[in-house]
Each structure stands twice: as structure tokens, then as C-alpha cells.
ZAFI-269870 format. One record per residue: x, y, z of N, C-alpha, C in turn; residue in three letters. Coordinates in nm, 4 decimals, always signed. Atoms other than C-alpha are relative to their C-alpha. Layout:
! residues N
<r n_px="X" n_py="Y" n_pz="Z" ca_px="X" ca_py="Y" ca_pz="Z" c_px="X" c_py="Y" c_pz="Z" bafi="ALA"/>
...
! end
This chain:
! residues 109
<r n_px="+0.1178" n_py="-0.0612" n_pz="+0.0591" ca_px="+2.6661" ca_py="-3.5324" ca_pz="+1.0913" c_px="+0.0451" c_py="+0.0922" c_pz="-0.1132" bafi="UNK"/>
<r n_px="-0.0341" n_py="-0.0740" n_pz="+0.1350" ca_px="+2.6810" ca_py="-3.3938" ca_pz="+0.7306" c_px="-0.0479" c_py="+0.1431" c_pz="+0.0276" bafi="UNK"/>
<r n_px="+0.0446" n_py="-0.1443" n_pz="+0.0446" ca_px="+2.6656" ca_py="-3.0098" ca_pz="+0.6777" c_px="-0.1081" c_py="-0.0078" c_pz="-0.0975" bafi="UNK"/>
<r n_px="+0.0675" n_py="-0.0596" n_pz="+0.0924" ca_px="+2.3798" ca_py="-2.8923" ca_pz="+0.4691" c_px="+0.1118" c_py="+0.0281" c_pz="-0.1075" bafi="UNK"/>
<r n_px="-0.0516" n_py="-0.0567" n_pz="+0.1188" ca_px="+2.5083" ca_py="-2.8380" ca_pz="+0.1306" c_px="-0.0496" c_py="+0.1034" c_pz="-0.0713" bafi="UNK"/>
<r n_px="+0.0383" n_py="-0.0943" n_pz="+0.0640" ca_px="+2.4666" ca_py="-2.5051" ca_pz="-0.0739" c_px="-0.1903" c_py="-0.0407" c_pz="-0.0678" bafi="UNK"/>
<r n_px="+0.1629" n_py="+0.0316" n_pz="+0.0289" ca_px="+2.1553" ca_py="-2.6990" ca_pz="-0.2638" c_px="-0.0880" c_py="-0.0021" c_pz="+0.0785" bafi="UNK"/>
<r n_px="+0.1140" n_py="+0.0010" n_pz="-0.1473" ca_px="+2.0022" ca_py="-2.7729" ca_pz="+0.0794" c_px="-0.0454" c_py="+0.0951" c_pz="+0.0033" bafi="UNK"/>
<r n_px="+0.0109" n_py="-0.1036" n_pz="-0.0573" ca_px="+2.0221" ca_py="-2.4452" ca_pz="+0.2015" c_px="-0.1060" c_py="+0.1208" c_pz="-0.1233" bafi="UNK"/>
<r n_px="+0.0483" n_py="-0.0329" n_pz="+0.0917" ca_px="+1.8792" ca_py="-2.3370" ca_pz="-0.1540" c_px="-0.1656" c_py="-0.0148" c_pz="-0.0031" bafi="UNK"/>
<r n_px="+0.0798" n_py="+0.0487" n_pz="+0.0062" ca_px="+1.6166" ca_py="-2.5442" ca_pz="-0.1558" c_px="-0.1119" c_py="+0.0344" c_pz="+0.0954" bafi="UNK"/>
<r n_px="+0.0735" n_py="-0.0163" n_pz="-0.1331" ca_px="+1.5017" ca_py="-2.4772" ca_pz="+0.2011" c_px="-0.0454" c_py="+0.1568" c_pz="-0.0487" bafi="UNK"/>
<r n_px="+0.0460" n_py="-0.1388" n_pz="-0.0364" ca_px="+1.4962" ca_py="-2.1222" ca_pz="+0.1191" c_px="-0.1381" c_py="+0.0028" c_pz="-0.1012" bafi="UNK"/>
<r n_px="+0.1160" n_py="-0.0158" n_pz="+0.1103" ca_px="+1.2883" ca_py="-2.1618" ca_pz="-0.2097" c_px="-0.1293" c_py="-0.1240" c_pz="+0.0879" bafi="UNK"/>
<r n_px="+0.0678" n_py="+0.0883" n_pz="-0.0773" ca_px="+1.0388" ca_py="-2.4067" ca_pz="+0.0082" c_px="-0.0922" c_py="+0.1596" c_pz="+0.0864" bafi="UNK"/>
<r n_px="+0.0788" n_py="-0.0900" n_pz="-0.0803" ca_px="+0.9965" ca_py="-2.1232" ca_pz="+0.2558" c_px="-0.0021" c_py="+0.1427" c_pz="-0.0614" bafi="UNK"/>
<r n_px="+0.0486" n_py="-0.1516" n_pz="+0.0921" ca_px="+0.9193" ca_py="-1.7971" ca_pz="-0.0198" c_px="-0.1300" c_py="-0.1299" c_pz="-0.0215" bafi="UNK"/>
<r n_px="+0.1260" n_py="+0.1097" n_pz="+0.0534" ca_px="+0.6625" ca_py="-2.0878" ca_pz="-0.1539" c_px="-0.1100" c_py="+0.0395" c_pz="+0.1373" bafi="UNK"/>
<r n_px="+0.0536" n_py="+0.0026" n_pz="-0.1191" ca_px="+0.5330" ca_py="-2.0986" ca_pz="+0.2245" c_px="-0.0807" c_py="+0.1179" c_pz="+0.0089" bafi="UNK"/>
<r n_px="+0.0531" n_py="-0.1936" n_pz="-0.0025" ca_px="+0.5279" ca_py="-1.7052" ca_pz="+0.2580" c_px="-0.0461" c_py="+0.0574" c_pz="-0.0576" bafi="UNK"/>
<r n_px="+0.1073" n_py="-0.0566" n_pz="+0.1221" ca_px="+0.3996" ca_py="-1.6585" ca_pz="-0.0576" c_px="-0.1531" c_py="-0.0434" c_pz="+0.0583" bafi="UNK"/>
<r n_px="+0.1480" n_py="+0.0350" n_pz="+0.0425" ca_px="+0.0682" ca_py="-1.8791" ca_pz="-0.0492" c_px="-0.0483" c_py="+0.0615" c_pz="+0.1745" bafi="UNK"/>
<r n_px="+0.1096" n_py="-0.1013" n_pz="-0.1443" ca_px="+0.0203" ca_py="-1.7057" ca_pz="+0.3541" c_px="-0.0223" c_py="+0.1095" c_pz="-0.0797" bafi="UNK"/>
<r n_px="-0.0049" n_py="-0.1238" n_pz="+0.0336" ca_px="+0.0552" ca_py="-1.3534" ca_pz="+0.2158" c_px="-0.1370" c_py="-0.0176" c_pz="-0.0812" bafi="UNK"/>
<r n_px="+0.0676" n_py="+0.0351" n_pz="+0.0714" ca_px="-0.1820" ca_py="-1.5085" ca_pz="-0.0437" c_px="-0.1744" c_py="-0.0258" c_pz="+0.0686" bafi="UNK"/>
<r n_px="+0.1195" n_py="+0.0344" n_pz="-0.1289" ca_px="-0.4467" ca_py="-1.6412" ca_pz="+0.2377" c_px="-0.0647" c_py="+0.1465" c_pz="+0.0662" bafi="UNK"/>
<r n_px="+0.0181" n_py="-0.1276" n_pz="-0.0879" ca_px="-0.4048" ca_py="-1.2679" ca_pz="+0.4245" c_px="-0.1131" c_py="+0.0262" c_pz="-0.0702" bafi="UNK"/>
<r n_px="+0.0644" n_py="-0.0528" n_pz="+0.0628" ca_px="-0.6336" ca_py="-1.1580" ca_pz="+0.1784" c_px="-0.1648" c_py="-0.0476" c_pz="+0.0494" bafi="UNK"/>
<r n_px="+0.1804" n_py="+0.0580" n_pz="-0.0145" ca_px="-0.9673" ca_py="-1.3646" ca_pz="+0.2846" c_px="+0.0198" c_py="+0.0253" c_pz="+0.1780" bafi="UNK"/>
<r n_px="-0.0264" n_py="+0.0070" n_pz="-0.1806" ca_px="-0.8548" ca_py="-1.2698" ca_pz="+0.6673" c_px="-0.0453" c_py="+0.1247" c_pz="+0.0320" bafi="UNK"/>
<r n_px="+0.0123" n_py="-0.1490" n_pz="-0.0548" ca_px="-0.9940" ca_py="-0.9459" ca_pz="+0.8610" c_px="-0.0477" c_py="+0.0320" c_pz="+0.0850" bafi="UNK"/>
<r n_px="+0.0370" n_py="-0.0545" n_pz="-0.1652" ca_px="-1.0443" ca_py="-0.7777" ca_pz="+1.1319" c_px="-0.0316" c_py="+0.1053" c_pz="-0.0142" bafi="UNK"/>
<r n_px="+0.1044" n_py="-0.1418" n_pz="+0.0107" ca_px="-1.2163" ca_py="-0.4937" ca_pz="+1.2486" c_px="+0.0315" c_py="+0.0904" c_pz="+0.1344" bafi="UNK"/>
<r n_px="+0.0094" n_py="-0.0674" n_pz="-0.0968" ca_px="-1.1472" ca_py="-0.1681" ca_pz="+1.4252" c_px="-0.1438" c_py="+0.0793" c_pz="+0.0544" bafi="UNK"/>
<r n_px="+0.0912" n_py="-0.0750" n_pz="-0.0787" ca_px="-1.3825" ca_py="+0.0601" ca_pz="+1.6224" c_px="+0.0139" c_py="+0.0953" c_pz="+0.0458" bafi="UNK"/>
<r n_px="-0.0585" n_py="-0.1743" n_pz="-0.1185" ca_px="-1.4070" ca_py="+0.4128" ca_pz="+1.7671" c_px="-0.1899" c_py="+0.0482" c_pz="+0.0147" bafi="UNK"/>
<r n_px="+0.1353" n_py="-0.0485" n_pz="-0.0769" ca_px="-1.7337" ca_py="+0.5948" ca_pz="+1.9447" c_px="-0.0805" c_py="-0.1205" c_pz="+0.0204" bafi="UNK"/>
<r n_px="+0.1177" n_py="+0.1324" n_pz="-0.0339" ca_px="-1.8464" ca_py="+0.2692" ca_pz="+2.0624" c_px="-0.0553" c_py="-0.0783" c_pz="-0.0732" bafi="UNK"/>
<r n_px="+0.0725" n_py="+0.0871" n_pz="+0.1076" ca_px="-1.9032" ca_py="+0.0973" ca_pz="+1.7818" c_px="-0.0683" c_py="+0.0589" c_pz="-0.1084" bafi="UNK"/>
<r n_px="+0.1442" n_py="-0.0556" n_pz="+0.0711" ca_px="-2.1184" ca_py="+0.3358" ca_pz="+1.6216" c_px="+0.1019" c_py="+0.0231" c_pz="-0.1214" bafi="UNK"/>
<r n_px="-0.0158" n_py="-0.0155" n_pz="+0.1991" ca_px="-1.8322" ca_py="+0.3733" ca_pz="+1.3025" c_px="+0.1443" c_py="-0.1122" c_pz="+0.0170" bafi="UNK"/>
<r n_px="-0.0572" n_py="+0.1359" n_pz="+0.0214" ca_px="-1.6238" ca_py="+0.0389" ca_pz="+1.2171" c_px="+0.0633" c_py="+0.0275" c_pz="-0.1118" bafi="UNK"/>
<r n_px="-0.1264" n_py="+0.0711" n_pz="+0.1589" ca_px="-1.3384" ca_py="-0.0538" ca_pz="+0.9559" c_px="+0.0324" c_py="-0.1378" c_pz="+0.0518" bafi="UNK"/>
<r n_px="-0.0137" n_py="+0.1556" n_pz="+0.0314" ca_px="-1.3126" ca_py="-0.3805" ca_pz="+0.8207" c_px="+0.1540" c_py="-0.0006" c_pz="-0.0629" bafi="UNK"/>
<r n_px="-0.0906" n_py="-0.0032" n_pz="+0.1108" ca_px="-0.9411" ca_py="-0.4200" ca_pz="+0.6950" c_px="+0.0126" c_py="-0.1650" c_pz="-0.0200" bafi="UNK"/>
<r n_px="-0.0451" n_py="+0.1304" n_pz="-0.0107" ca_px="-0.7660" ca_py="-0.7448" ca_pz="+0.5451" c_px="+0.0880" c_py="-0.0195" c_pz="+0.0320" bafi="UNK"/>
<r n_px="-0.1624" n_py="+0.0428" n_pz="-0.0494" ca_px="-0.4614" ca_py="-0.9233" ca_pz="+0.6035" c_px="+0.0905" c_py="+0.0778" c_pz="-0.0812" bafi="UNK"/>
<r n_px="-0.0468" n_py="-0.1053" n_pz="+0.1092" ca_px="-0.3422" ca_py="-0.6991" ca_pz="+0.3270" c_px="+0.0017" c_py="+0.1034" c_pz="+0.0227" bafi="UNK"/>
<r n_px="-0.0163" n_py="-0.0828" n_pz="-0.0493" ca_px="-0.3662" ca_py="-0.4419" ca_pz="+0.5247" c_px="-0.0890" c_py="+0.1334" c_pz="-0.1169" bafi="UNK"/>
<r n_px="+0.1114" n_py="-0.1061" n_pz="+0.0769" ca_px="-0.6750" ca_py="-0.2733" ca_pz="+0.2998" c_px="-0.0676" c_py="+0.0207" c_pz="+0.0476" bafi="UNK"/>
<r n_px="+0.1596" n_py="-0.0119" n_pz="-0.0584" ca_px="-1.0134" ca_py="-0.1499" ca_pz="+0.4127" c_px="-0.0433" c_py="-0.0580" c_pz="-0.0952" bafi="UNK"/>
<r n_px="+0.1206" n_py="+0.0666" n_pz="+0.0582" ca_px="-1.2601" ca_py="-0.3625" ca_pz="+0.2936" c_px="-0.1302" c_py="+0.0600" c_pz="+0.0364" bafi="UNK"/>
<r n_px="+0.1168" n_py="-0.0566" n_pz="-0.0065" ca_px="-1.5377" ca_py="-0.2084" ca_pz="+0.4546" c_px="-0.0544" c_py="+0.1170" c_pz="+0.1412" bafi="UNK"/>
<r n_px="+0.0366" n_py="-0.0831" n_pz="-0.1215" ca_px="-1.6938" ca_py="+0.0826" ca_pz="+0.6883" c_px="-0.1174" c_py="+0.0185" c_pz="+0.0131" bafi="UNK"/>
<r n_px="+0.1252" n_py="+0.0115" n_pz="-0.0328" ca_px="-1.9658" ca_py="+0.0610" ca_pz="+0.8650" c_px="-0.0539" c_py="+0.1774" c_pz="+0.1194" bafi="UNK"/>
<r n_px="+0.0273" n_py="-0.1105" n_pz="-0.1082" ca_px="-2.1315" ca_py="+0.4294" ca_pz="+1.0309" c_px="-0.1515" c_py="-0.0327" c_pz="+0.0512" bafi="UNK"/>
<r n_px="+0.1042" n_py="+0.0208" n_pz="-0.0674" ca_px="-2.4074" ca_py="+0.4377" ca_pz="+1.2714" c_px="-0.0736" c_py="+0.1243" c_pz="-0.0340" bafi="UNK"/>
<r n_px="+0.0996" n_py="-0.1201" n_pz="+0.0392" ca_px="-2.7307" ca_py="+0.6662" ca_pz="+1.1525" c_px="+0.0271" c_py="+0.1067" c_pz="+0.1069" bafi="UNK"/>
<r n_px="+0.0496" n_py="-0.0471" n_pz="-0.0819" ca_px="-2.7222" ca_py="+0.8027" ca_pz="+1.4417" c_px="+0.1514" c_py="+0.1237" c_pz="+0.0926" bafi="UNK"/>
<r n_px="-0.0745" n_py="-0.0884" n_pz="+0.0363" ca_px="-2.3465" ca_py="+0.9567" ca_pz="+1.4055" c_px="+0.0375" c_py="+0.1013" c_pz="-0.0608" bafi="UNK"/>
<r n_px="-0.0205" n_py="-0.1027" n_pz="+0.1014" ca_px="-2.4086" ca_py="+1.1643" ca_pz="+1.1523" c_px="-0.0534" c_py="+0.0626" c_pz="+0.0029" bafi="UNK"/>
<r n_px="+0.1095" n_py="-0.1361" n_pz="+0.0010" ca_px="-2.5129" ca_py="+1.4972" ca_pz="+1.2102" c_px="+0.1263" c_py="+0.1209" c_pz="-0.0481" bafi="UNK"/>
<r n_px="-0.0560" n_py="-0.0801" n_pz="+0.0723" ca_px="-2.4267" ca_py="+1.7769" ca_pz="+0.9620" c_px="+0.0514" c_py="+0.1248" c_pz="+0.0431" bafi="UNK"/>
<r n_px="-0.0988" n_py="-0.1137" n_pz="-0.0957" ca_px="-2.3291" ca_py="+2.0377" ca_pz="+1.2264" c_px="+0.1515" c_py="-0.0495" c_pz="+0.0171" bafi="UNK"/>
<r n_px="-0.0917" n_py="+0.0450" n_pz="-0.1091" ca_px="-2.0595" ca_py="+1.7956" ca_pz="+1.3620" c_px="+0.0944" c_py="-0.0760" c_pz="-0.1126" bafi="UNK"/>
<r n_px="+0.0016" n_py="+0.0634" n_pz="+0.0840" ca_px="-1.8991" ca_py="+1.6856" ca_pz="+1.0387" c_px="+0.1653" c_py="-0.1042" c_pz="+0.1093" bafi="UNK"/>
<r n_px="-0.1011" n_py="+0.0592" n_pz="-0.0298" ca_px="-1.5703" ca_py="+1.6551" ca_pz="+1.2076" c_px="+0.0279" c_py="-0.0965" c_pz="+0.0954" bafi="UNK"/>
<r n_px="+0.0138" n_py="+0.0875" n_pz="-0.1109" ca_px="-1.6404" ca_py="+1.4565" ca_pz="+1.4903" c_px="+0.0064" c_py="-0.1873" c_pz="-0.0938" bafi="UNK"/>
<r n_px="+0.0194" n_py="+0.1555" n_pz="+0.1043" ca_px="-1.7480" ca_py="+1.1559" ca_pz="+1.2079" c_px="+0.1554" c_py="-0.0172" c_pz="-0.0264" bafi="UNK"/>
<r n_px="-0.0701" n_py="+0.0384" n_pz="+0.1100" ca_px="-1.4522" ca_py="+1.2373" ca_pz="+1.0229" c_px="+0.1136" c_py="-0.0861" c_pz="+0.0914" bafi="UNK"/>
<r n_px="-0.1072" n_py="+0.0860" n_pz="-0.1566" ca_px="-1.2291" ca_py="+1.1711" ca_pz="+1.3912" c_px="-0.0288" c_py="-0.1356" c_pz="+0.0000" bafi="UNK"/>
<r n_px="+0.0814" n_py="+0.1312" n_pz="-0.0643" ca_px="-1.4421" ca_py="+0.8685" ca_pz="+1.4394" c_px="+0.0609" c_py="-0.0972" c_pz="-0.1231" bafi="UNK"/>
<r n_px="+0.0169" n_py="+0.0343" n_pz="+0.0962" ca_px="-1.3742" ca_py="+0.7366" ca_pz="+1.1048" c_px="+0.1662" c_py="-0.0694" c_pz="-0.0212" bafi="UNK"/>
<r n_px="-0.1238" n_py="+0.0278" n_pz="-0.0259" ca_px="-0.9990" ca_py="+0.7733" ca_pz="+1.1169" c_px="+0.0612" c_py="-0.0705" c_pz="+0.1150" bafi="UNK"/>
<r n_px="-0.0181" n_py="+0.0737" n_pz="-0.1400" ca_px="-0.9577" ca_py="+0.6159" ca_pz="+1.4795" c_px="-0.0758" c_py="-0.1682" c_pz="-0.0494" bafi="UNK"/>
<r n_px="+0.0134" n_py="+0.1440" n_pz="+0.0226" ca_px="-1.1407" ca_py="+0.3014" ca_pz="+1.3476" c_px="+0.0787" c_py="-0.0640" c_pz="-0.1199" bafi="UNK"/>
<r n_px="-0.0966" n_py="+0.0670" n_pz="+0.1096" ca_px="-0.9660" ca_py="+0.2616" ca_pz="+1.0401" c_px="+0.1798" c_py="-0.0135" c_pz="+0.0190" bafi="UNK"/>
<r n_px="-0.1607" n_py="+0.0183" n_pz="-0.0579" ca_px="-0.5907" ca_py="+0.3182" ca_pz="+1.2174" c_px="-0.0355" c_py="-0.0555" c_pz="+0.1025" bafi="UNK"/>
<r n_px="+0.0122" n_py="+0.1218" n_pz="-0.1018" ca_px="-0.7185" ca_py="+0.0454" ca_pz="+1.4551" c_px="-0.0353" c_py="-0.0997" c_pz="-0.0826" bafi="UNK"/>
<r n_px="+0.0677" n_py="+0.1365" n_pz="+0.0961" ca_px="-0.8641" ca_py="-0.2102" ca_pz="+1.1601" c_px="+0.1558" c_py="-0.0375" c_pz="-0.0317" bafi="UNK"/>
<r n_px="-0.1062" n_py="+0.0494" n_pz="+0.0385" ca_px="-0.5020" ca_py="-0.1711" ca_pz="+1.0421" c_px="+0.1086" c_py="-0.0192" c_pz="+0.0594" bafi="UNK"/>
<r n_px="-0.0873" n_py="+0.0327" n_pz="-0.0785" ca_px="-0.2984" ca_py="-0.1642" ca_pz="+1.3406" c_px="-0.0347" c_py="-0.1605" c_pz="-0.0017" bafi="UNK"/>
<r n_px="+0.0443" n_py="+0.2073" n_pz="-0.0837" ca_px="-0.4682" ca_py="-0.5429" ca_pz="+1.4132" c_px="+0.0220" c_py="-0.0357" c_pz="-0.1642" bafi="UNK"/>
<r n_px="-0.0628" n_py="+0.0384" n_pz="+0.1705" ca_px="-0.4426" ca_py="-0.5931" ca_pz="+1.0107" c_px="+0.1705" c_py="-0.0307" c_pz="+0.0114" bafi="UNK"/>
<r n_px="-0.1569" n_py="+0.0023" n_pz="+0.0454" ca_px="-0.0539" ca_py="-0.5622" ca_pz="+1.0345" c_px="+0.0156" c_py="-0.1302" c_pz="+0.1304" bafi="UNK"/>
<r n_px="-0.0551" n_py="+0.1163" n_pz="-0.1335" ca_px="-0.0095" ca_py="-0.7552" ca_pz="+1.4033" c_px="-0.0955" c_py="-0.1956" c_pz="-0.0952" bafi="UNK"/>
<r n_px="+0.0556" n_py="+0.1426" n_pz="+0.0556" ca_px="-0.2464" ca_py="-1.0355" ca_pz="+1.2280" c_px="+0.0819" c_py="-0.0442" c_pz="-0.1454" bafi="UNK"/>
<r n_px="-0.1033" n_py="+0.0364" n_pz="+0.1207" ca_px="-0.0130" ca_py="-1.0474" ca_pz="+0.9226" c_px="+0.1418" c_py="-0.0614" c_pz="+0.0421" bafi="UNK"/>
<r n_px="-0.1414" n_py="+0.0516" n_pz="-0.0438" ca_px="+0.2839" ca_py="-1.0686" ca_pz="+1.1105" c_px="+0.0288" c_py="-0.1285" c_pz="+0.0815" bafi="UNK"/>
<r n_px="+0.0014" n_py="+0.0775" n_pz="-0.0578" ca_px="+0.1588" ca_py="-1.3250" ca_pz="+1.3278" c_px="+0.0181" c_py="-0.1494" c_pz="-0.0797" bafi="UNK"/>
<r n_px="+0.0109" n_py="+0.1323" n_pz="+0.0427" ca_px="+0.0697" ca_py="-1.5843" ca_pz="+1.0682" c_px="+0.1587" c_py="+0.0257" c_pz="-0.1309" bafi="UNK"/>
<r n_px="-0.0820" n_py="-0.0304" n_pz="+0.0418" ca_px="+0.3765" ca_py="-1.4571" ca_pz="+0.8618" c_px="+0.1041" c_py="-0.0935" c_pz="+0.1000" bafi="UNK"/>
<r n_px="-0.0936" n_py="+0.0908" n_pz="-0.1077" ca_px="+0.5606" ca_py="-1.5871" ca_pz="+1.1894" c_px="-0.0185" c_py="-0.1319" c_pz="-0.0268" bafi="UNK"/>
<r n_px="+0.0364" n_py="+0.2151" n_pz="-0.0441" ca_px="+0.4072" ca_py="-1.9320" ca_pz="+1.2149" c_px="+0.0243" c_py="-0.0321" c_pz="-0.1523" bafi="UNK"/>
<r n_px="-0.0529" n_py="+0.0126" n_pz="+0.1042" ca_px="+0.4947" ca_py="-1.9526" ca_pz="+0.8479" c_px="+0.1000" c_py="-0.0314" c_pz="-0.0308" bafi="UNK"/>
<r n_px="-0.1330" n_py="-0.0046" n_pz="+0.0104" ca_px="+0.8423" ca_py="-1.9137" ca_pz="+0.8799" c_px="+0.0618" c_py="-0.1464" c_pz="+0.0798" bafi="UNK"/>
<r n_px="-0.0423" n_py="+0.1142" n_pz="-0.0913" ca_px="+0.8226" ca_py="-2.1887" ca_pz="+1.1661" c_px="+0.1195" c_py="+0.0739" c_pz="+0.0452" bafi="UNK"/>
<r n_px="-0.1407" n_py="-0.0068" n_pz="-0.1351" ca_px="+1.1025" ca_py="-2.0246" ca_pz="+1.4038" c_px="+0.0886" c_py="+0.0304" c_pz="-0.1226" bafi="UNK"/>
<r n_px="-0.1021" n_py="-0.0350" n_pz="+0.1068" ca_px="+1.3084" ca_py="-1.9643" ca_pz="+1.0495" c_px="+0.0637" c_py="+0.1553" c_pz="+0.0404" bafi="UNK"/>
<r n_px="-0.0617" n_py="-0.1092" n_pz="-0.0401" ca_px="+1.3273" ca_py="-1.6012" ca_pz="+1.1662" c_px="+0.0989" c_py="+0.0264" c_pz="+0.0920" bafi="UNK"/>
<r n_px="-0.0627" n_py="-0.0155" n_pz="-0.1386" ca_px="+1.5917" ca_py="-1.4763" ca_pz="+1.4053" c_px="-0.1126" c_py="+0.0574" c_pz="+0.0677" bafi="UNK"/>
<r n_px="+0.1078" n_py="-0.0562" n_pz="-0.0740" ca_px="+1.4239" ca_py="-1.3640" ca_pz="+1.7134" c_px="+0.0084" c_py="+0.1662" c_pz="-0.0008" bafi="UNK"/>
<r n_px="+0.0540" n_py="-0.1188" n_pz="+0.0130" ca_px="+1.1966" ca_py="-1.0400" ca_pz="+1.6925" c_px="+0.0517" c_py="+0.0250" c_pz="-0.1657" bafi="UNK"/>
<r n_px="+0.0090" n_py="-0.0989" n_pz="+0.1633" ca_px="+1.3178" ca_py="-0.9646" ca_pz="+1.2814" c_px="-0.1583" c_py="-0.0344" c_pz="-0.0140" bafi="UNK"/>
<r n_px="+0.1232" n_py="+0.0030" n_pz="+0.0670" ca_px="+1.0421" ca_py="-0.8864" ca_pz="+1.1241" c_px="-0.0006" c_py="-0.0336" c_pz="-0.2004" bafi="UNK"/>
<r n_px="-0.0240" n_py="+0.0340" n_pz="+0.1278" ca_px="+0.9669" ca_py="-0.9596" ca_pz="+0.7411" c_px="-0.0186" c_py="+0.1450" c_pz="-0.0833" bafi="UNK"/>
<r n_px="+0.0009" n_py="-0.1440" n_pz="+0.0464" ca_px="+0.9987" ca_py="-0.6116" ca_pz="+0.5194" c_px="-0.1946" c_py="+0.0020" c_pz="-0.0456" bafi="UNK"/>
<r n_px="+0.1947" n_py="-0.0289" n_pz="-0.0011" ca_px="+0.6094" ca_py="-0.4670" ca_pz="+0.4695" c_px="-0.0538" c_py="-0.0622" c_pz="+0.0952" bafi="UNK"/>
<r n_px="+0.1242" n_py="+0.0616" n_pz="-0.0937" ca_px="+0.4423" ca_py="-0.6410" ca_pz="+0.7548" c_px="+0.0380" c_py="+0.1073" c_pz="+0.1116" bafi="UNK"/>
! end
């Protein structure tokens, strides 16, 4: 059985940046959504690990209590992007097809 030759090994690699590129590329139309006080205030992030969108409930917002929102606000959006990053890394994985050693991760995800 022949060794891979330098070009192989070249080739394969430029194949799989191509791969990782057009996912990374996909992340972007992908998102998930955190939550805190029950639903009542939501973040939308993407696979990009952005907020796309926040949703508050009328019925959170009262001007005595500013800080309570502002808690609420931050707890859903460092949950939109905790699941933002695990959902990046996941299809980042299946991307690679097993190319990774086991557990590396890819730098930014």
C-alpha cells in the first residue's frame, strides 16, 4: 500500500478548509435560542455566535425593577450563546468527518 504523497496530504487538507469554510458559512442561517424568567425574555443567537434577536415579555418590565430585566436579559443571551458555540462545534465536527484528533477543538468555536 502506497503512502500518501506530500500532494495528497495537500490536497486533502485544502478539500477540508473548503469543507470548513462553506459550514462556518451555513452557521450563519442556523440559531438557537436562550431563555431566563421562564420565557418571558429570549435571545436568538446564530451559528456565528451573534444575537440576532431579543424578545421581552410586557409584562417584565417594570421601571422600579430595572435590574431584574437587565439579569434576565443577560442569562438568556449567555445561554443563546453557550448553545450558539456547542451548535458550531458540533457541525464544525461532522465537517471535519473524524479529521480531528479526539476532543481538539477548532480555534474560535
Amino acid at each position: 500500500m502506497a503512502k500518501p504523497g506530500m500532494g495528497d496530504l495537500l490536497k486533502q487538507a485544502q478539500k477540508m478548509q473548503e469543507k470548513l469554510q462553506k459550514v462556518q458559512d451555513q452557521l450563519a442561517d442556523l440559531t438557537v435560542e436562550g431563555s431566563a424568567g421562564g420565557g418571558m425574555v429570549t435571545a436568538v443567537a446564530n451559528g456565528k455566535q451573534e444575537i440576532v434577536e431579543i424578545h421581552i415579555d410586557k409584562q417584565v418590565v417594570d421601571p422600579d425593577d430595572v435590574e431584574m430585566l437587565e439579569d434576565l436579559v443577560v442569562a438568556a443571551v449567555n445561554q443563546a450563546l453557550e448553545k450558539a458555540q456547542e451548535m458550531a462545534s458540533q457541525e464544525m465536527g461532522k465537517a471535519a468527518g473524524g479529521m480531528l484528533p479526539g476532543g481538539m477543538k477548532i480555534p474560535g468555536l
